[in-house]
C-alpha positions in Angstrom: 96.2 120.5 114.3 98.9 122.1 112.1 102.3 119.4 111.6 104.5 121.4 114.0 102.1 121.0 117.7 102.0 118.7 119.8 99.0 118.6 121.9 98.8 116.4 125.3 96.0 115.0 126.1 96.3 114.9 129.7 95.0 113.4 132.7 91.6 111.0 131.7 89.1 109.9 134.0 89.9 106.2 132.1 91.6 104.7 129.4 91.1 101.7 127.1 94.4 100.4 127.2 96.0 97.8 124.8 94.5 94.6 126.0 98.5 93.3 126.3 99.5 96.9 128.7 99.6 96.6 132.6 98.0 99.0 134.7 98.3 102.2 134.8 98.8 102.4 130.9 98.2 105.6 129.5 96.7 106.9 132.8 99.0 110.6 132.4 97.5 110.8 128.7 98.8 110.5 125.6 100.9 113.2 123.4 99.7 113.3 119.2 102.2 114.6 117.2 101.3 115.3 113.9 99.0 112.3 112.7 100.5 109.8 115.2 100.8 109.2 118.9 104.0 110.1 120.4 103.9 109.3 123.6 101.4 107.2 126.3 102.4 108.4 129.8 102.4 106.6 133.0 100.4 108.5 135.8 102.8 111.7 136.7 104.7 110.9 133.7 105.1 114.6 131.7 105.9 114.9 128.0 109.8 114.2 126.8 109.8 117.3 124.9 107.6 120.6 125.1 103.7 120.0 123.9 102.1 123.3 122.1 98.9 122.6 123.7 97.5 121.0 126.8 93.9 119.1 126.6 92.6 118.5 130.1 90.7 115.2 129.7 90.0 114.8 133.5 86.3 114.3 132.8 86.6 111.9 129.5 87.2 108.2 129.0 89.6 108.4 126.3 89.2 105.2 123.8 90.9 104.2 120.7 89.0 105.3 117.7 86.5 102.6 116.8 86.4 100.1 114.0 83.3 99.4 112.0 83.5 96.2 109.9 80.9 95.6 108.1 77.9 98.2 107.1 75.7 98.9 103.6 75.8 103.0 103.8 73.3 102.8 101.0 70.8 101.0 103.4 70.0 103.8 106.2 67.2 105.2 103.2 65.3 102.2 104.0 64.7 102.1 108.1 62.3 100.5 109.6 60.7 100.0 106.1 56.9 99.2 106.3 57.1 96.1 104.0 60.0 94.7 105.6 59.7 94.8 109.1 59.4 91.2 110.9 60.8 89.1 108.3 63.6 86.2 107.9 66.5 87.0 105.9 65.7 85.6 102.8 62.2 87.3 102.2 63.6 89.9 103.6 66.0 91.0 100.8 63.8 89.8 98.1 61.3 92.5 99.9 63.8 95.4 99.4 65.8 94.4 95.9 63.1 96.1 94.1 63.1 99.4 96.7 66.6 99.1 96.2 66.9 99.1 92.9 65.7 102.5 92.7 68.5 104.0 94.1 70.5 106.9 92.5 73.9 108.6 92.4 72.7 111.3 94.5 70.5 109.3 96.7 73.9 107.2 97.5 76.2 110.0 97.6 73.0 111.2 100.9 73.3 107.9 102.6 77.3 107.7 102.6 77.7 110.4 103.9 74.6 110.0 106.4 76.3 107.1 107.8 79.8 107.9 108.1 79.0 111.4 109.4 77.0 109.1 112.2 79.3 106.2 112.7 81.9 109.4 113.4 79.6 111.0 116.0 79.6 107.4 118.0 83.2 107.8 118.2 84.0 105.6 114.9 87.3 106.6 113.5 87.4 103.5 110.4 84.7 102.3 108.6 84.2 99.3 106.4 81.3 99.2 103.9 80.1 96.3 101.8 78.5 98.2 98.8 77.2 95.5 96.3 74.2 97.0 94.5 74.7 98.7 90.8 71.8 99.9 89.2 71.9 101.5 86.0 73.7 104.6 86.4 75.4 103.9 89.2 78.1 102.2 88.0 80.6 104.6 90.0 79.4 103.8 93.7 82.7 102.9 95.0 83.9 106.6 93.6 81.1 108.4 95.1 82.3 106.7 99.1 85.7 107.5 98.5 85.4 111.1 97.1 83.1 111.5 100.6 85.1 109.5 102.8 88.3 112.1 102.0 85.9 114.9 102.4 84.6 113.9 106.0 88.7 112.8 106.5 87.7 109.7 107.5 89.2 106.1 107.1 87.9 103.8 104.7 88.0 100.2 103.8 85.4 100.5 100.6 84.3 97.1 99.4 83.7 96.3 95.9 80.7 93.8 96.1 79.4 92.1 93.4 76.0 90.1 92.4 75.6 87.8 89.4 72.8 86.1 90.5 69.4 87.4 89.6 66.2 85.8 90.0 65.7 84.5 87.0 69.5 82.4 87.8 68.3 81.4 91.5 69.2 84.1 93.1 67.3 86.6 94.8 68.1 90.6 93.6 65.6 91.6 90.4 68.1 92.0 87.1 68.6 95.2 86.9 70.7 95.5 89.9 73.4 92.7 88.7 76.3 92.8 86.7 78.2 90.7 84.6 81.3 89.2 85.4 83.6 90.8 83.4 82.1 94.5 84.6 82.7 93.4 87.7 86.3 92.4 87.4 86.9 95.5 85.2 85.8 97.5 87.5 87.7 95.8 90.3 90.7 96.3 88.6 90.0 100.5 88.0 89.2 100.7 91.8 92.4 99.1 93.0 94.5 101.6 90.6 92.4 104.8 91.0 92.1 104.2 94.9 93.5 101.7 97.1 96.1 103.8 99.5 96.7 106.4 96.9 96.0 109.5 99.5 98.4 111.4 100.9 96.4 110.5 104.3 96.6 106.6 103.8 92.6 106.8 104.6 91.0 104.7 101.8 92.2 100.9 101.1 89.7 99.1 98.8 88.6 95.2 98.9 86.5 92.9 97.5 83.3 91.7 97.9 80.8 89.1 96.5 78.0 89.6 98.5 77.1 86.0 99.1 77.0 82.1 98.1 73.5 82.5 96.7 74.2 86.2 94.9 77.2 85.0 92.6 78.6 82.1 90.5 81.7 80.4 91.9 83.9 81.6 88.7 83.7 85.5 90.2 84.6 83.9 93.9 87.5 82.6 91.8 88.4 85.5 90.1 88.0 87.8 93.0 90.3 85.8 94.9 92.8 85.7 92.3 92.4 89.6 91.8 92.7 90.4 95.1 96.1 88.1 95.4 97.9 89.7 92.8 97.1 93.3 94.5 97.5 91.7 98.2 93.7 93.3 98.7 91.3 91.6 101.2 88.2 89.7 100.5 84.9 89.8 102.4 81.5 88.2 102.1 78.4 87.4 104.1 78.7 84.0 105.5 76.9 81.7 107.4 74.0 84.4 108.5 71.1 81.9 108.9 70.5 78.4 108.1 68.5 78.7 105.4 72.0 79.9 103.8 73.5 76.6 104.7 70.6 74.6 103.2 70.9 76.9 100.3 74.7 76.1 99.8 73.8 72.2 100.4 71.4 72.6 97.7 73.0 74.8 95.0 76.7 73.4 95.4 76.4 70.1 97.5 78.7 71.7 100.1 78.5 73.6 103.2 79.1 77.5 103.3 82.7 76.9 104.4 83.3 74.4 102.8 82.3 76.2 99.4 84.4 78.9 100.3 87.3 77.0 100.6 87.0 75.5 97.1 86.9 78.6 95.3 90.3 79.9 97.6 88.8 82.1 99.6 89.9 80.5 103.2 92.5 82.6 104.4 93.8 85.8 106.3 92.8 87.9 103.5 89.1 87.0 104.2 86.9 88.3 106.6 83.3 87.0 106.5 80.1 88.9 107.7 77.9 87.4 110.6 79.3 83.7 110.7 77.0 82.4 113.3 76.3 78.8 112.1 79.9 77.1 111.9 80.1 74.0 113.4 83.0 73.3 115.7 85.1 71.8 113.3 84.5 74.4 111.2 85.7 77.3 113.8 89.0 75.4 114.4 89.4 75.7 110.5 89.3 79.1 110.7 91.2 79.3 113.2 93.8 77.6 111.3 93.1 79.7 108.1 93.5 83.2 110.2 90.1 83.8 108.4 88.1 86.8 110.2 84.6 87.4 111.4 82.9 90.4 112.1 80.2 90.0 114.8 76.9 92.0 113.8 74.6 91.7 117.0 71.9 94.0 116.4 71.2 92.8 113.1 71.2 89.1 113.8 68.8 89.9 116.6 66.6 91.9 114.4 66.1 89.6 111.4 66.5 86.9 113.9 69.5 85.3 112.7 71.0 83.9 115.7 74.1 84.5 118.1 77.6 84.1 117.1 79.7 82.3 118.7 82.4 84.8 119.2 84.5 83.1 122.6 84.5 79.8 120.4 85.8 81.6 117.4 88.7 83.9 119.5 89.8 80.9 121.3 90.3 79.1 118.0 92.2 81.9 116.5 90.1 83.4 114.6 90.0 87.6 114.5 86.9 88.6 115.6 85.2 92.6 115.0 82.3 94.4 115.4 79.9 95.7 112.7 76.7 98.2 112.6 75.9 96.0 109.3 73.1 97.8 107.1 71.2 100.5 109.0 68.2 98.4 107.3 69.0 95.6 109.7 69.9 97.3 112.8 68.6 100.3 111.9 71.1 102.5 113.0 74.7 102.9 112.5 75.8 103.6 116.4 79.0 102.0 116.5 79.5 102.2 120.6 75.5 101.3 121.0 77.0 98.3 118.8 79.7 97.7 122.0 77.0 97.0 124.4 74.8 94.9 121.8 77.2 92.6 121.9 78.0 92.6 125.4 74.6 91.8 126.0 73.8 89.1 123.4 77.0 87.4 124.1 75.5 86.9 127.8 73.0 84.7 126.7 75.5 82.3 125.0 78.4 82.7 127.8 78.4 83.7 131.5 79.3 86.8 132.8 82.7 86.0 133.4 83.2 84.8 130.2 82.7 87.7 128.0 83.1 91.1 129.9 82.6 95.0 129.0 86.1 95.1 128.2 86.0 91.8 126.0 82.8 93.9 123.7 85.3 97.2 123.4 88.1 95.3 122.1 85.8 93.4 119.5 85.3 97.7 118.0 89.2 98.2 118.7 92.1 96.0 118.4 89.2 92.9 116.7 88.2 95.2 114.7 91.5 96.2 113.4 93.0 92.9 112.9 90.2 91.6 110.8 90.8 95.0 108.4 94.6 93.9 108.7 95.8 97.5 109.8 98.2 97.5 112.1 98.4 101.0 113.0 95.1 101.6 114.6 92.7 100.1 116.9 94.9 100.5 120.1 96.5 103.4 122.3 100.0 103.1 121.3 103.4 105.2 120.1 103.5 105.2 116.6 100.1 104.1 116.0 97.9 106.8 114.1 96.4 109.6 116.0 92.8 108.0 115.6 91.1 108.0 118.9 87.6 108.8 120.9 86.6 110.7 124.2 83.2 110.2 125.8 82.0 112.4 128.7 79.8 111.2 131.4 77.9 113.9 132.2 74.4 112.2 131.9 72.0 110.8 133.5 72.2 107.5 132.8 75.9 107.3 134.0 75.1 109.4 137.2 76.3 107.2 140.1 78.7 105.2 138.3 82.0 103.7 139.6 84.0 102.2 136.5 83.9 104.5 133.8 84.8 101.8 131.2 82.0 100.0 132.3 79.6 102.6 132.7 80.4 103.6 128.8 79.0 100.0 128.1 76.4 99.1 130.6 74.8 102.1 131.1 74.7 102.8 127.2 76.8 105.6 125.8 76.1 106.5 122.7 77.9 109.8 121.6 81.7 111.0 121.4 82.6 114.4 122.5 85.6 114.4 120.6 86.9 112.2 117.8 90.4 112.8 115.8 91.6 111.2 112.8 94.7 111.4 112.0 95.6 114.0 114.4 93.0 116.3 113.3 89.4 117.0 115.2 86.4 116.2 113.6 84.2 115.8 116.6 84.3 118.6 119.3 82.0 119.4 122.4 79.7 116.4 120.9 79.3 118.7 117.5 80.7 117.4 114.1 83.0 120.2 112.7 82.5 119.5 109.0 79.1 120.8 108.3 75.3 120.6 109.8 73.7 117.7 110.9 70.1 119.2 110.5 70.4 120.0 106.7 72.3 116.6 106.1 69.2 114.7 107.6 67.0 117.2 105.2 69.0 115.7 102.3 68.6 112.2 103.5 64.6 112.1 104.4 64.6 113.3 100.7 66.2 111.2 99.3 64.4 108.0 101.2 61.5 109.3 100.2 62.8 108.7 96.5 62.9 105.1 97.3 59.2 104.5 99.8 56.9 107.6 100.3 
């Protein structure tokens, strides 16, 4: 969409409207102007001013575009890998490291764009990865995301992760895919200069990430945290997954995970920490206090058994809770709105089904989402917010019969956009991405996991 239309999106069967909007919201459409929304109209509300273009959306649920949190692109080369299905955690990454480890430039460059190109098709607008594995050669993986990430046009929060920790230190990843400190930091520092919101699209913001407790020394938690305050970046890390990480902490630092993290100054609303499923009560309410963020991974934690997070705990104590695919070798895909209903339907075996609803799952991918990235202009349906947004159709059979078309997008399983726009421009159109072909991208990619287990 050139700078001078403005197109109206007019009319939807339903709306996700801000959680804080009354009814009715949005329910005439919404009017983009050039890569924000102008208007949200009341129903028989028309435009203030003349629209170029009219988008009849009387057969979509029109949705804010989705937030992923928390994903490992590199990981969809490795689904529903023979020698690591049906194991915990723990053996479970020291089963892939060395498969890992193998990976290449090119091989990476596949899987980003794999993922991203299928997080978009699920109606994912913004996607967080947690990239934390430098073999030799690939010392540029943050690069290689971002150069892709402004070629598909999508937003990015690319996380610089880190391991110190080898095997032969405690830790679990073979040597050759850690780093020292001091490339690490360097690094760091390049990324920040070279990439954090230096597009003309503000679409890539970078953060950083020690991928675990039991994967670096505290001195590069330190550091990190240090870096990241002088730049105002972020800070992310896996934390509390399992309880064998807890025991691990107890063991290697005499502390427990949060506690740990707290001592090298990583509790606050800069963080946002991957999984967090076993926190104590106490240990919510410090959150809480902390504005430190979670990002719910549902499918993963019920694949590598990891437990259920206690996301109604956590919101009532403050804490800004998201939604993540995590790595597509956990999950094993990277379907953000199958994601939605995951953790509608795992949080039903913690609460009742009053206490967490279809709407509470879409606003963990939406306004969650974008309060643990810190981004204040997406995530919701509102004027001035970027023109980042989602339509789903439901014209199959699974949603045949349906009454509440919010619902029916979670309960009865929806799991493809017809139309996504970021920024005020279409990449998704008639359920077809726009930037290239699906079939010779997933040529590429069965390649290129063949590289890594034939």
């Amino acid at each position: 969409m050139s700078a001078s239309q403005r197109l109206w999106i007019r009319n939807p069967r339903a709306v996700l409207a801000p959680s804080t909007a009354t009814a009715g919201f949005a329910a005439g459409g919404i009017v983009i102007e050039n890569d924000r929304i102008a208007e949200c109209l009341n129903p028989g509300q028309s435009p203030a001013f003349p629209v170029d273009r009219v988008m009849d959306a009387s057969e979509h649920v029109l949705l804010p575009g989705l937030i992923n949190t928390h994903h490992h692109y590199y990981q969809t080369l490795t689904r529903a890998c023979p020698p690591a299905l049906n194991k915990r955690l723990f053996p479970w990454l020291q089963t892939l490291y060395p498969i890992w480890a193998r990976l290449t430039p090119e091989a990476h460059a596949i899987a980003t764009e794999l993922a991203m190109v299928e997080l978009l098709l699920s109606g994912c607008t913004t996607a967080s990865d947690h990239h934390y594995l430098f073999p030799a050669g690939l010392e540029h993986a943050i690069d290689i995301q971002a150069d892709i990430a402004l070629r598909l046009g999508m937003r990015a929060t690319l996380t610089r992760g880190s391991m110190t920790l080898s095997v032969k230190d405690g830790g679990l990843p073979p040597e050759s895919v850690v780093q020292s400190e001091s490339e690490i930091l360097d690094d760091s520092a390049r990324l920040i200069r070279d990439w954090h919101r230096n597009d003309d699209d503000g679409l890539i913001e970078i953060a950083l990430a020690p991928c675990s407790p039991f994967s670096v020394t505290p001195d590069i938690m330190k550091e990190s945290a240090a870096l990241a305050r002088t730049h105002s970046l972020r800070l992310h890390t896996h934390l509390a997954e399992t309880e064998d990480e807890n025991a691990f902490c107890q063991r290697m630092f005499g502390q427990r995970p949060l506690d740990y993290l707290e001592s090298v100054g990583w509790l606050g609303p800069q963080t946002w920490l991957a999984h967090g499923i076993w926190f104590n009560g106490d240990e919510i309410q410090r959150l809480g206090q902390a504005g430190t963020g979670v990002c719910h991974c549902p499918s993963s934690n019920m694949i590598l058994a990891s437990g259920i997070a206690r996301v109604r705990e956590l919101q009532q104590a403050g804490v800004p809770v998201g939604l993540g695919v995590d790595g597509s070798a956990s999950n094993d895909h990277s379907n953000l709105m199958q994601e939605i209903r995951q953790a509608l339907l795992i949080q039903r075996l913690r609460y009742q089904a009053d206490e967490f609803t279809h709407l509470d799952a879409l606003y963990l991918a939406t306004e969650g989402s974008a309060a643990v990235l810190g981004r204040e202009d997406t995530g919701a349906l509102l004027p001035g917010y970027k023109a980042d947004l989602a339509l789903f159709r439901l014209d199959e059979l699974r949603f045949s019969g349906a009454h509440d078309a919010l619902a029916a997008l979670v309960n009865c399983g929806a799991h493809k956009a017809d139309a996504v726009m970021i920024n005020g421009d279409w990449k998704v159109l008639n359920g077809e991405w726009l930037g290239g072909d699906v079939g010779e991208l997933m040529v590429r990619h069965q390649q290129a996991a063949k590289t890594l287990w034939p």
